[in-house]
PyMOL Python script that loads the backbone (N, CA, C, O; Angstrom):
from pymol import cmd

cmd.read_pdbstr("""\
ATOM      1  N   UNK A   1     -79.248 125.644-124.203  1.00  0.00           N
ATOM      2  CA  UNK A   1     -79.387 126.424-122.988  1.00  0.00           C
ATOM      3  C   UNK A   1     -78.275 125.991-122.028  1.00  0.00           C
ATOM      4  O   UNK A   1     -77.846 124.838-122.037  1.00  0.00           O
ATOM      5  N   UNK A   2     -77.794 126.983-121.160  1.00  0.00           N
ATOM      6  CA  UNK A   2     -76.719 126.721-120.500  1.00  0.00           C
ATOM      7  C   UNK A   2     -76.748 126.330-119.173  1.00  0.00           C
ATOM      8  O   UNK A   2     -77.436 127.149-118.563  1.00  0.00           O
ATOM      9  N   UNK A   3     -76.238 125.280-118.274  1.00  0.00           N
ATOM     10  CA  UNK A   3     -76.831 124.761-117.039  1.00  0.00           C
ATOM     11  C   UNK A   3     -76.969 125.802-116.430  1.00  0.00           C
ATOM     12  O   UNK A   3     -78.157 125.755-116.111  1.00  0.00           O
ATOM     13  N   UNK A   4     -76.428 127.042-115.910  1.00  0.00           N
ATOM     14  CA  UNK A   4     -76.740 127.834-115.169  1.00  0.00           C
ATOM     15  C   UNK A   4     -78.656 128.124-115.490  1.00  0.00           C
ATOM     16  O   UNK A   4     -79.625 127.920-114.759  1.00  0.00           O
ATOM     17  N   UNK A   5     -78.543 128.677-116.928  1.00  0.00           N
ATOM     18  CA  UNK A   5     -80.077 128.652-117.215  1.00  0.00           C
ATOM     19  C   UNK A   5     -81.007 127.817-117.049  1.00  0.00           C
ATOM     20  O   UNK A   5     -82.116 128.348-117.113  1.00  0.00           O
ATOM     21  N   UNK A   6     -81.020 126.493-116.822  1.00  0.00           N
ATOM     22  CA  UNK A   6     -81.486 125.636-116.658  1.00  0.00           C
ATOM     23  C   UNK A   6     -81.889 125.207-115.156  1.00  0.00           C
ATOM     24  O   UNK A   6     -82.943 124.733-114.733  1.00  0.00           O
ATOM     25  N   UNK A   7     -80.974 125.459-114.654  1.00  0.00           N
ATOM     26  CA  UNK A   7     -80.787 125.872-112.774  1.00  0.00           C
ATOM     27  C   UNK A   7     -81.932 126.774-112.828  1.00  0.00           C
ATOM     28  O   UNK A   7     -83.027 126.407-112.400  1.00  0.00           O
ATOM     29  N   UNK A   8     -81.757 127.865-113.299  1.00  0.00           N
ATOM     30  CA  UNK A   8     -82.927 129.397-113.238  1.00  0.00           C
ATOM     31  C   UNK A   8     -84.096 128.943-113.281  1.00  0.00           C
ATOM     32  O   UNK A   8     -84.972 129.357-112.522  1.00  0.00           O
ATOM     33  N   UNK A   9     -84.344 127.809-114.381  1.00  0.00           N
ATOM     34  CA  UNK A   9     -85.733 127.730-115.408  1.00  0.00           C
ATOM     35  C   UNK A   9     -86.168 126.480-114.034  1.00  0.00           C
ATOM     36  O   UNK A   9     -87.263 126.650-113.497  1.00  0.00           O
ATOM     37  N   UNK A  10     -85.573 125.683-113.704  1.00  0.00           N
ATOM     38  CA  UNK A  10     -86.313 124.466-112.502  1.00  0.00           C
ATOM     39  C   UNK A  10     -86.550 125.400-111.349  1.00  0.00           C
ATOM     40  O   UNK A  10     -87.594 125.061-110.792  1.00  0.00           O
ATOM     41  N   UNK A  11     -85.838 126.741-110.602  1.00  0.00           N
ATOM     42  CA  UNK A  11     -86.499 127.413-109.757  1.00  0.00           C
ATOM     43  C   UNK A  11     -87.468 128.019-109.868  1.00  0.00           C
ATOM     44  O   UNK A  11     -88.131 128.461-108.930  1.00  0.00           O
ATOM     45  N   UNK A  12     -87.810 128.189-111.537  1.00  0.00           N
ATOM     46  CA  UNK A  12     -88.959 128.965-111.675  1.00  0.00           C
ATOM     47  C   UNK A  12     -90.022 128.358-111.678  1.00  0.00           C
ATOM     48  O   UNK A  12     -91.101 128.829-111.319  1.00  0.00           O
ATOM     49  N   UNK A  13     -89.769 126.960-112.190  1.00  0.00           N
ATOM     50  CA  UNK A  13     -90.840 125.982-112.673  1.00  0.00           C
ATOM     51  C   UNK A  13     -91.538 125.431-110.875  1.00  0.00           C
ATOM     52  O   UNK A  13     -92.738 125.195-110.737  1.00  0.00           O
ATOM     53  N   UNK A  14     -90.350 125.295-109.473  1.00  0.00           N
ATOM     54  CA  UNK A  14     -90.917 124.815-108.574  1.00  0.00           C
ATOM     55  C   UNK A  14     -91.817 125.680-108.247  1.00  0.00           C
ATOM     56  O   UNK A  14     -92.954 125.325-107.933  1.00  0.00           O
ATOM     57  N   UNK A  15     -91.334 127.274-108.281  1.00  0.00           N
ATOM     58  CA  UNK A  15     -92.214 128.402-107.743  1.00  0.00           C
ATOM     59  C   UNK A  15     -93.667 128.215-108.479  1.00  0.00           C
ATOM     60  O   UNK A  15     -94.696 128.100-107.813  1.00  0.00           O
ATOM     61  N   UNK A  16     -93.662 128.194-109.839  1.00  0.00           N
ATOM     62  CA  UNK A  16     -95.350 127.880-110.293  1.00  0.00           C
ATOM     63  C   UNK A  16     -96.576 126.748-110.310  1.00  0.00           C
ATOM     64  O   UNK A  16     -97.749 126.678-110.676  1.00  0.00           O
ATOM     65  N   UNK A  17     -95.107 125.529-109.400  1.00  0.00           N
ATOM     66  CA  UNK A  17     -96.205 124.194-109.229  1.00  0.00           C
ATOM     67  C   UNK A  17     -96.372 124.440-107.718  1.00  0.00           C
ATOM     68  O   UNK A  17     -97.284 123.751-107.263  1.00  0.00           O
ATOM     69  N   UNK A  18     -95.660 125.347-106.656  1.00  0.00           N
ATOM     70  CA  UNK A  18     -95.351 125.427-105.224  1.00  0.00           C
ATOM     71  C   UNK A  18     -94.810 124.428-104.847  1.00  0.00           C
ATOM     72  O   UNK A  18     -95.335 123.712-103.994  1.00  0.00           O
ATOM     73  N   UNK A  19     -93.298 124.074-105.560  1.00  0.00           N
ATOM     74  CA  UNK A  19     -93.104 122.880-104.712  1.00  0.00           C
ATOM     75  C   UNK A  19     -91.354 123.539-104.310  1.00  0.00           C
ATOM     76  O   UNK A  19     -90.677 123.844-105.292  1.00  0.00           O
ATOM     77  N   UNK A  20     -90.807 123.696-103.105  1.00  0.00           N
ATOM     78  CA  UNK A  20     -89.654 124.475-102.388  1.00  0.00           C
ATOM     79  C   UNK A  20     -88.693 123.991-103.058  1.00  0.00           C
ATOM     80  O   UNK A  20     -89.003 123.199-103.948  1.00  0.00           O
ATOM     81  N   UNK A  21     -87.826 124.181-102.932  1.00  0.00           N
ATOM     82  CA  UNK A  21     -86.339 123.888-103.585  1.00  0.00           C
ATOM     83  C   UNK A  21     -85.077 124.130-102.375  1.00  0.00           C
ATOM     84  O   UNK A  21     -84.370 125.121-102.200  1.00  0.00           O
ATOM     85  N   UNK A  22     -85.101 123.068-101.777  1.00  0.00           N
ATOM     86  CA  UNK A  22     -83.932 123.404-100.381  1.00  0.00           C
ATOM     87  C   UNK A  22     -82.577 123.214-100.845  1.00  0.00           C
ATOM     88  O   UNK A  22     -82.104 122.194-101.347  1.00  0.00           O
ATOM     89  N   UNK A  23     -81.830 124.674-100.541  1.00  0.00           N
ATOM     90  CA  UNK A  23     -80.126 124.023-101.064  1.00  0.00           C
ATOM     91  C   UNK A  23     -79.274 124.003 -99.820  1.00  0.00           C
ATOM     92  O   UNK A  23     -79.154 124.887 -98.972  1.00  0.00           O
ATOM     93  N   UNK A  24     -78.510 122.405 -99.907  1.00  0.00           N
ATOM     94  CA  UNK A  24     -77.802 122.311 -98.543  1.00  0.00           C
ATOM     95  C   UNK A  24     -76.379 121.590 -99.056  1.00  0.00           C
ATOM     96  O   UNK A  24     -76.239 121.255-100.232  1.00  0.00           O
ATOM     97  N   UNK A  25     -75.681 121.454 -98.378  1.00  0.00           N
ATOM     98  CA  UNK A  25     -74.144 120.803 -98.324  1.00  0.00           C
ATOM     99  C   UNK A  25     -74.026 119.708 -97.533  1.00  0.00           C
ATOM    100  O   UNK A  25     -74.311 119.874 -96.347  1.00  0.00           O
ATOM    101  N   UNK A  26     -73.571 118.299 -97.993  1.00  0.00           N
ATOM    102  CA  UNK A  26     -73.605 117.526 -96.582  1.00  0.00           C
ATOM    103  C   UNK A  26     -73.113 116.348 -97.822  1.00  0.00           C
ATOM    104  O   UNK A  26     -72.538 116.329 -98.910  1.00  0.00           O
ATOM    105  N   UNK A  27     -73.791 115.377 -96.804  1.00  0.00           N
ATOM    106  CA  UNK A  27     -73.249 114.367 -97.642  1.00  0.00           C
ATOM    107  C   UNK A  27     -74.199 113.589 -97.792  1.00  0.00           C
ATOM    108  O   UNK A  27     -74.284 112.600 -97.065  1.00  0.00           O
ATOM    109  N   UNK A  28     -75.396 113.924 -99.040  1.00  0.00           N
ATOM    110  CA  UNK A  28     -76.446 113.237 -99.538  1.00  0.00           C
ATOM    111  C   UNK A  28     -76.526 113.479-100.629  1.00  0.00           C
ATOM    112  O   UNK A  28     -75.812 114.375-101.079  1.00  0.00           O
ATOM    113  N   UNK A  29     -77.485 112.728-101.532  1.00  0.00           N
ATOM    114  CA  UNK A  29     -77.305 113.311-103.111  1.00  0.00           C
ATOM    115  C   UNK A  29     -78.347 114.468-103.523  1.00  0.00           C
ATOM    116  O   UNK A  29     -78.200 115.520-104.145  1.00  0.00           O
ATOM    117  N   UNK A  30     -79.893 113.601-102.689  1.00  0.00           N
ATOM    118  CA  UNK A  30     -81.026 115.220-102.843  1.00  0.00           C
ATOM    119  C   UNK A  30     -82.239 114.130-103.508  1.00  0.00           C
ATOM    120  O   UNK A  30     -82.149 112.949-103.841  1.00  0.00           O
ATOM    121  N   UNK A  31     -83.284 115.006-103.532  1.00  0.00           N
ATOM    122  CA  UNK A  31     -84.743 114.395-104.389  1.00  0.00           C
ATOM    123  C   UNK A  31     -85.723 114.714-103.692  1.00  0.00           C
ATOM    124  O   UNK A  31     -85.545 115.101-102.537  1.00  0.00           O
ATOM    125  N   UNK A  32     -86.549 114.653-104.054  1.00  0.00           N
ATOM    126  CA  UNK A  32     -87.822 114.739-103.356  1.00  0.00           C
ATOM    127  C   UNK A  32     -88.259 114.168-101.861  1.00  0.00           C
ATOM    128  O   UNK A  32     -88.214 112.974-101.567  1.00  0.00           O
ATOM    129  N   UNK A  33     -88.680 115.204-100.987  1.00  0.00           N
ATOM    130  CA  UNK A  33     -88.790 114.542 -99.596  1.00  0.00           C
ATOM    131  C   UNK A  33     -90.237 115.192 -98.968  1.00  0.00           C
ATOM    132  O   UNK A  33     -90.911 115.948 -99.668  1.00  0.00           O
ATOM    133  N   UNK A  34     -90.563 114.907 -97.882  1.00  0.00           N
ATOM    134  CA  UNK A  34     -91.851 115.732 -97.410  1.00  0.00           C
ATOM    135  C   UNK A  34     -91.109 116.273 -95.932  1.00  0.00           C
ATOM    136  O   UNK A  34     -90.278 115.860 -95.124  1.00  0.00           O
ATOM    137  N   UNK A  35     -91.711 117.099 -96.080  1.00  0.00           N
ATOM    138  CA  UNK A  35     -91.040 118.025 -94.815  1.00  0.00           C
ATOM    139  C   UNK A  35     -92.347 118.709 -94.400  1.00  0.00           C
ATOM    140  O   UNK A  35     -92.980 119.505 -95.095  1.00  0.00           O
ATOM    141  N   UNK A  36     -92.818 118.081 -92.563  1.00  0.00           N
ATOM    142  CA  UNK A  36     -94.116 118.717 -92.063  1.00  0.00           C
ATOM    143  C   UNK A  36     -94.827 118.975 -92.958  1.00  0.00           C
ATOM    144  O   UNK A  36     -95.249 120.131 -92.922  1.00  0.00           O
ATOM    145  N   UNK A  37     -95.304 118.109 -94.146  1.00  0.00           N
ATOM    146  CA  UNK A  37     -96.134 117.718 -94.844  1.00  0.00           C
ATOM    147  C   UNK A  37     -96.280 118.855 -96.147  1.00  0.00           C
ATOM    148  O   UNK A  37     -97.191 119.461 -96.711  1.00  0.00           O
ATOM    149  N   UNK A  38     -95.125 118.765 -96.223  1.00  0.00           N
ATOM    150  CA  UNK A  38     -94.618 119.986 -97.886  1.00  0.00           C
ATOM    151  C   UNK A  38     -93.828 119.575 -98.568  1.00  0.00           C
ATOM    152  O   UNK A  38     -92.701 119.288 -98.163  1.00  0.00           O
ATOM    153  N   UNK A  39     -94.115 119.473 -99.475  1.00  0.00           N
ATOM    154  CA  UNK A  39     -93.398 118.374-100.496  1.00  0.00           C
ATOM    155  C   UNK A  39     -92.353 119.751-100.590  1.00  0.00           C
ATOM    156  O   UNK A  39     -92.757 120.913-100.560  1.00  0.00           O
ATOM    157  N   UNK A  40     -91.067 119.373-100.698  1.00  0.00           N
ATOM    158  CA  UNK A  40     -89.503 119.736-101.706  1.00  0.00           C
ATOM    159  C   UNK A  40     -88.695 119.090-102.148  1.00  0.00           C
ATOM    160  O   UNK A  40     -88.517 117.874-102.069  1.00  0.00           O
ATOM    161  N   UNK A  41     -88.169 119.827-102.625  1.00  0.00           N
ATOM    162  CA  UNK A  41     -86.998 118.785-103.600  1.00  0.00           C
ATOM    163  C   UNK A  41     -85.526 119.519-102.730  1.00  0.00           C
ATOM    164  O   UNK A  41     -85.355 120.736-102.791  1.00  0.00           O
ATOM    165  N   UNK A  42     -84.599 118.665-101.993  1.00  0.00           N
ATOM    166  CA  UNK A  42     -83.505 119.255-101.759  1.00  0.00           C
ATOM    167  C   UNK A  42     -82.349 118.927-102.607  1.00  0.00           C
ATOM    168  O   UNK A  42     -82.235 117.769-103.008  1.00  0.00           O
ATOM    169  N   UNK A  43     -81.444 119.857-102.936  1.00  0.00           N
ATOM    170  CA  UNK A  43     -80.443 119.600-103.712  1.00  0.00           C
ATOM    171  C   UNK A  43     -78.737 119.965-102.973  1.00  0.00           C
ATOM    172  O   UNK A  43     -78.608 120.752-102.034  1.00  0.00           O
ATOM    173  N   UNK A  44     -77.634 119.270-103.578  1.00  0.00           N
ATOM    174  CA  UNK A  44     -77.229 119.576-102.821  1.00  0.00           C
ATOM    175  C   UNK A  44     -75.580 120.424-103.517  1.00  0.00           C
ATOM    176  O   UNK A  44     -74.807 120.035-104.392  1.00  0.00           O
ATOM    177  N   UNK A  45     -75.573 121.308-102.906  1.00  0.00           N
ATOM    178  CA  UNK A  45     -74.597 122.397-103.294  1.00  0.00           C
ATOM    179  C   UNK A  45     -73.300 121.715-103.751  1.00  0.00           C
ATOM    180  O   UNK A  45     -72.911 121.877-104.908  1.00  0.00           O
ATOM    181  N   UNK A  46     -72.618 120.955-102.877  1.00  0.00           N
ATOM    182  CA  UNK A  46     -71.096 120.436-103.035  1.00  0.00           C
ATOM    183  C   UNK A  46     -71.367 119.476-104.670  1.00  0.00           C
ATOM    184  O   UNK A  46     -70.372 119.063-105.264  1.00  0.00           O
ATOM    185  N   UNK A  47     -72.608 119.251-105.170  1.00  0.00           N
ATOM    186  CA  UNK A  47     -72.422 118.060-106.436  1.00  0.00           C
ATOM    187  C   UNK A  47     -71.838 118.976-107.280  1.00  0.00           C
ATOM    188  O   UNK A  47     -71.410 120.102-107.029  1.00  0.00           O
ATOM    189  N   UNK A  48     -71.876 118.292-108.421  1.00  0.00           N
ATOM    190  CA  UNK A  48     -71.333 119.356-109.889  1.00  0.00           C
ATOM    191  C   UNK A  48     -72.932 119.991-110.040  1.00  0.00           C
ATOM    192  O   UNK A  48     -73.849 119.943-109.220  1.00  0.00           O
ATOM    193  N   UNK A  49     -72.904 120.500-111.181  1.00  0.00           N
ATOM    194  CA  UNK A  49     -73.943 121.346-111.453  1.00  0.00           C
ATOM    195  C   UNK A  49     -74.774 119.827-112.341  1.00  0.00           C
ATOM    196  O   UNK A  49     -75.838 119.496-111.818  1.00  0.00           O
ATOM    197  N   UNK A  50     -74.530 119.363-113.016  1.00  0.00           N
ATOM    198  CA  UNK A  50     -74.897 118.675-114.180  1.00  0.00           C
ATOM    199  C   UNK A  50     -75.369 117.049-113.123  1.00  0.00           C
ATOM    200  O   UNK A  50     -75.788 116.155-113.857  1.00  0.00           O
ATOM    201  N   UNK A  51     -75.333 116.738-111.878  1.00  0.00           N
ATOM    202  CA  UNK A  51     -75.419 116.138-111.036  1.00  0.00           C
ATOM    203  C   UNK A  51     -76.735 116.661-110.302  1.00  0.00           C
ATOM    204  O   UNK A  51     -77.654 115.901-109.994  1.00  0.00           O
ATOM    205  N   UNK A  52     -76.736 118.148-110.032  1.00  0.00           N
ATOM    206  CA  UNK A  52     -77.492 118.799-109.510  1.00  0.00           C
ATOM    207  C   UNK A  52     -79.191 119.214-110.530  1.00  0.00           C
ATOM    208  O   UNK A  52     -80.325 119.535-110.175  1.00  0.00           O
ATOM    209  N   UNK A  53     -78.566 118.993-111.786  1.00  0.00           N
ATOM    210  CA  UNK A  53     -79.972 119.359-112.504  1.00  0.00           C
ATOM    211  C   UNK A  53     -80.642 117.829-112.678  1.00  0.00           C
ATOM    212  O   UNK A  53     -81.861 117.658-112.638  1.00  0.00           O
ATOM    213  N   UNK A  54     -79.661 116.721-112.879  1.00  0.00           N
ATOM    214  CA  UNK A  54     -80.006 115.393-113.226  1.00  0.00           C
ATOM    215  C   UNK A  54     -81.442 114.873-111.886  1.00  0.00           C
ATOM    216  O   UNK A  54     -82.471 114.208-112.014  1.00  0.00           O
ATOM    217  N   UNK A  55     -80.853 115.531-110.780  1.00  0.00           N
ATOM    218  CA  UNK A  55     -81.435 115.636-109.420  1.00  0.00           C
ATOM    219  C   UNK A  55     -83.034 116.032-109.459  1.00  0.00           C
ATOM    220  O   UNK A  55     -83.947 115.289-109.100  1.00  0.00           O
ATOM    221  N   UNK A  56     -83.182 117.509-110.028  1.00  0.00           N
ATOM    222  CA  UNK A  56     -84.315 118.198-110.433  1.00  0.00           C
ATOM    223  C   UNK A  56     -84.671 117.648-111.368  1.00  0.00           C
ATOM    224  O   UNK A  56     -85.880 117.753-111.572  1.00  0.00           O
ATOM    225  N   UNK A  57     -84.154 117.113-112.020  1.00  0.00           N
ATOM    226  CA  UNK A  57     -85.378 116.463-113.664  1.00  0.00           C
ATOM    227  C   UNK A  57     -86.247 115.047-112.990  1.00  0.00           C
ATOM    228  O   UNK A  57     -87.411 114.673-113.134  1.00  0.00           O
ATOM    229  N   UNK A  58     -85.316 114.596-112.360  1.00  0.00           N
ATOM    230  CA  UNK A  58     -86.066 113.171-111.856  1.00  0.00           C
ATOM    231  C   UNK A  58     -86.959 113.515-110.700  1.00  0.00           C
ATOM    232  O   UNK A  58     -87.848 112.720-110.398  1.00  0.00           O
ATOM    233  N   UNK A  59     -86.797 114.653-110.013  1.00  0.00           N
ATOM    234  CA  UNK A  59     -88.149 114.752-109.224  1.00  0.00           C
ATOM    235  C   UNK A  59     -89.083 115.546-109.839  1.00  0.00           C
ATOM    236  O   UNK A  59     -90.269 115.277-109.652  1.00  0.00           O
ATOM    237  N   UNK A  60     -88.824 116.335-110.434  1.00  0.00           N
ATOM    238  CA  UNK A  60     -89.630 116.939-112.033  1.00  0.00           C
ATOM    239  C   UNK A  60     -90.645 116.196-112.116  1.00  0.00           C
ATOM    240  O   UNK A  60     -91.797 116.531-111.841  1.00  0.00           O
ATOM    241  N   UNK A  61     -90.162 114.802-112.624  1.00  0.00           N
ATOM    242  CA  UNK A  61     -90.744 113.762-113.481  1.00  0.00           C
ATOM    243  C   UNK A  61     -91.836 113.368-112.135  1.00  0.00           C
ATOM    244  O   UNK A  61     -92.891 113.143-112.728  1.00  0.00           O
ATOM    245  N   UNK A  62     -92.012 113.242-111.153  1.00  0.00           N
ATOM    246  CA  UNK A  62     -93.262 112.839-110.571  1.00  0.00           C
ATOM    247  C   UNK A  62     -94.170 113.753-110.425  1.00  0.00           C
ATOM    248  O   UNK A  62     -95.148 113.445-109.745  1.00  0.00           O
ATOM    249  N   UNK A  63     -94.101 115.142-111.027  1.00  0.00           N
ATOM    250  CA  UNK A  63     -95.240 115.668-111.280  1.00  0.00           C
ATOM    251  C   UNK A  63     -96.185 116.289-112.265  1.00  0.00           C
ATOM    252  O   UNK A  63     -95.670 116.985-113.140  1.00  0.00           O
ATOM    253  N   UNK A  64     -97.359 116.159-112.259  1.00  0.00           N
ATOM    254  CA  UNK A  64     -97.658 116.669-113.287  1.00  0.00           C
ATOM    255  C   UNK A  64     -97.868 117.924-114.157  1.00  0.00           C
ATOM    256  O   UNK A  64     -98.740 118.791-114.096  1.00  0.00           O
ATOM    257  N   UNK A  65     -96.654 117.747-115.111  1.00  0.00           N
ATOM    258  CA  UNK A  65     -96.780 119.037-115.836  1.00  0.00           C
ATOM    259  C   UNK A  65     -96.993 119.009-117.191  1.00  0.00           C
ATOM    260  O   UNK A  65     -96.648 119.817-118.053  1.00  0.00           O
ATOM    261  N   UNK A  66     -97.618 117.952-117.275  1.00  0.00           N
ATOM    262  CA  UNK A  66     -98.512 118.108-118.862  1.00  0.00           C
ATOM    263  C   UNK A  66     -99.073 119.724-119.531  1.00  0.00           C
ATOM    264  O   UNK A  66     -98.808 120.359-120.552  1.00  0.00           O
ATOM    265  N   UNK A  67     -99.913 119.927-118.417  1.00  0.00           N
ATOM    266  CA  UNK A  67    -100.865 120.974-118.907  1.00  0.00           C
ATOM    267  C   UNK A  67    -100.388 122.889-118.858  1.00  0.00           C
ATOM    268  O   UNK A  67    -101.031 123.936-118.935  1.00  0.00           O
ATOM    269  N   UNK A  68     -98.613 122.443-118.653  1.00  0.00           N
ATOM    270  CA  UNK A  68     -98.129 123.821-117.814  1.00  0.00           C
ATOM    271  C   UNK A  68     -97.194 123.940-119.369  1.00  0.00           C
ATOM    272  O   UNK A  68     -96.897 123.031-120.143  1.00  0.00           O
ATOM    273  N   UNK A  69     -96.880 125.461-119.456  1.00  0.00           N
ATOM    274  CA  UNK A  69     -95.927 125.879-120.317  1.00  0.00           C
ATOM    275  C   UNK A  69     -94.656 125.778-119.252  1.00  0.00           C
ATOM    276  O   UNK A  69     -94.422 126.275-118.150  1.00  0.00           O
ATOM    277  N   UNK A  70     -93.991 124.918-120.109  1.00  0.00           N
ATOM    278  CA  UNK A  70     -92.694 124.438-119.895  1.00  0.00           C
ATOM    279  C   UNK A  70     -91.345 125.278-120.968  1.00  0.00           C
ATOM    280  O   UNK A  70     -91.354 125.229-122.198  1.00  0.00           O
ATOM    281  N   UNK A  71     -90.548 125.818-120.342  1.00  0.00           N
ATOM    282  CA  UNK A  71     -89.391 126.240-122.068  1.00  0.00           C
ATOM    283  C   UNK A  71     -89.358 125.003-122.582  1.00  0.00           C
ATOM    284  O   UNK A  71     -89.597 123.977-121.947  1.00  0.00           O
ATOM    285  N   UNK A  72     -89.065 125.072-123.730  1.00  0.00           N
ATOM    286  CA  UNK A  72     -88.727 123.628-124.937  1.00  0.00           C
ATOM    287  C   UNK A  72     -87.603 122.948-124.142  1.00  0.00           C
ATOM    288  O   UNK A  72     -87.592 121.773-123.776  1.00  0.00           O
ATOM    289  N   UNK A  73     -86.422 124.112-123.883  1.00  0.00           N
ATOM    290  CA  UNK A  73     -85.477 123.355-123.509  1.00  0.00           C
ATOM    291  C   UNK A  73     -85.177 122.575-122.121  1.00  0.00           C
ATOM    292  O   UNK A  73     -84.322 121.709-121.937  1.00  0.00           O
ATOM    293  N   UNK A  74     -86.026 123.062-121.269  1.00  0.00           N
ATOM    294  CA  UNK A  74     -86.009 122.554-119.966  1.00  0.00           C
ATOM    295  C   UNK A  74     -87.303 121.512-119.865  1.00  0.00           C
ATOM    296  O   UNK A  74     -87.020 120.669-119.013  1.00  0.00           O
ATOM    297  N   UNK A  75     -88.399 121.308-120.335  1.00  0.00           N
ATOM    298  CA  UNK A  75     -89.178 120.360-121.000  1.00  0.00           C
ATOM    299  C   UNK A  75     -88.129 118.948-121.795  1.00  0.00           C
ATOM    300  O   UNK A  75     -88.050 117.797-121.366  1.00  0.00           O
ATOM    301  N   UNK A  76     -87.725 119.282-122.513  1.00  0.00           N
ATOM    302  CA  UNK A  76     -86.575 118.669-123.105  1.00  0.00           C
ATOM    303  C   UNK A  76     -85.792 117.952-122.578  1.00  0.00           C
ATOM    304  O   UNK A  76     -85.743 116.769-122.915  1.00  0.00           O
ATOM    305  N   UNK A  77     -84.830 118.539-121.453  1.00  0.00           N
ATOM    306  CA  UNK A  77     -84.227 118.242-120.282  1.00  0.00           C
ATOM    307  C   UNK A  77     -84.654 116.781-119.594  1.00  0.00           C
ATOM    308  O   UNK A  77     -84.242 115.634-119.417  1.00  0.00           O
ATOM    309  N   UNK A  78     -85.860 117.729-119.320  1.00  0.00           N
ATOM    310  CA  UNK A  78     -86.974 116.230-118.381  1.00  0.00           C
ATOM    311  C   UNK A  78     -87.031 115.399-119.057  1.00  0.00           C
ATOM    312  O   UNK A  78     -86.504 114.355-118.675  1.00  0.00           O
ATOM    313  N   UNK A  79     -87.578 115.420-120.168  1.00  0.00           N
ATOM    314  CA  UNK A  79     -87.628 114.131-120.621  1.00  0.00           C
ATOM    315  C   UNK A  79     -86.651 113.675-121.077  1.00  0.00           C
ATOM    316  O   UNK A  79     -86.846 112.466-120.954  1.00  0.00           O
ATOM    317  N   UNK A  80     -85.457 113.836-121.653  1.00  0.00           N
ATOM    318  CA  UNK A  80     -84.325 112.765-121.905  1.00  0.00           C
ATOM    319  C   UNK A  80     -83.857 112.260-119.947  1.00  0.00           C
ATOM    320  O   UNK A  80     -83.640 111.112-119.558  1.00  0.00           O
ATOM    321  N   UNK A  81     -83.843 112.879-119.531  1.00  0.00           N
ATOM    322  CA  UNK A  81     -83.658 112.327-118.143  1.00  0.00           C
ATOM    323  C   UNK A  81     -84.977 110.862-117.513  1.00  0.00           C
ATOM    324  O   UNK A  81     -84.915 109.930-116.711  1.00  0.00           O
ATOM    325  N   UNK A  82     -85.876 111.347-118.318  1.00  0.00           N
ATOM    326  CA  UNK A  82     -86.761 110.202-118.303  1.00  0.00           C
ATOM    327  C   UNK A  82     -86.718 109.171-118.797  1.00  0.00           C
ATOM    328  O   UNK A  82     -87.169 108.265-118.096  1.00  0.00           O
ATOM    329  N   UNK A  83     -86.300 108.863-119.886  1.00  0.00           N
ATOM    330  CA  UNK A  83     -85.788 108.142-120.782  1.00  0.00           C
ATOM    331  C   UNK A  83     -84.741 107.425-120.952  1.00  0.00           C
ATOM    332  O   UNK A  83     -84.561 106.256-121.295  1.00  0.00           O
ATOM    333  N   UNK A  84     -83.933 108.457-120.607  1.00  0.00           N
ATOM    334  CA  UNK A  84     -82.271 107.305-120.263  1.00  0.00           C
ATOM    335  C   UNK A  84     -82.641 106.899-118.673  1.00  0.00           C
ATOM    336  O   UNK A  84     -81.820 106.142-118.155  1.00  0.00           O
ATOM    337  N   UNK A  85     -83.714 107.286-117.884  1.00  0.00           N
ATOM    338  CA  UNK A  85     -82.930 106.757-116.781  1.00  0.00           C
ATOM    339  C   UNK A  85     -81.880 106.889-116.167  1.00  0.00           C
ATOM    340  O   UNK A  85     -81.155 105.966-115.794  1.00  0.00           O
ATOM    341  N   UNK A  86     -81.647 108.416-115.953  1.00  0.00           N
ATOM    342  CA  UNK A  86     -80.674 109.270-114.574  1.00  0.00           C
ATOM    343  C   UNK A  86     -81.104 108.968-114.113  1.00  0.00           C
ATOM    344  O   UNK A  86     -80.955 109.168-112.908  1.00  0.00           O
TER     345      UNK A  86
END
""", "prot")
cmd.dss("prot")
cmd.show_as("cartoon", "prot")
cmd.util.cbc("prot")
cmd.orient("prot")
């Protein structure tokens, strides 16, 4: 699967757990934050793309999505990012 697709498949995946996806430019790297008590994940535009998904898999990983249909390949994703430790 191609990072762009993979980009697609983590916006889809925040929309079905409700968790926001903020995209900004600056000079931070991104992850999980609470904002007036709403969990998102901000990411940030200026990284590479492959910087930017490494971002989403590791805040991925603190929630639970055992019981959710995941694609293979973006399931996949997460967990080697779990594993090596991005």
């Amino acid at each position: 699967m191609k990072s762009e697709e993979l980009l697609e498949e983590f916006e889809l995946l925040s929309d079905r757990i409700g968790v926001k996806i903020i995209k900004g430019k600056g000079d931070f790297t991104g992850g999980n934050c609470t904002i007036n008590e709403e969990k998102v994940i901000v990411i940030n535009n200026n990284k590479p793309i492959e910087q930017r998904l490494n971002i989403l898999a590791k805040s991925f990983i603190e929630y639970d999505l055992d019981k959710l249909y995941i694609v293979p390949a973006l399931r996949a994703y997460i967990d080697d990012c779990q594993t090596l430790g991005l």
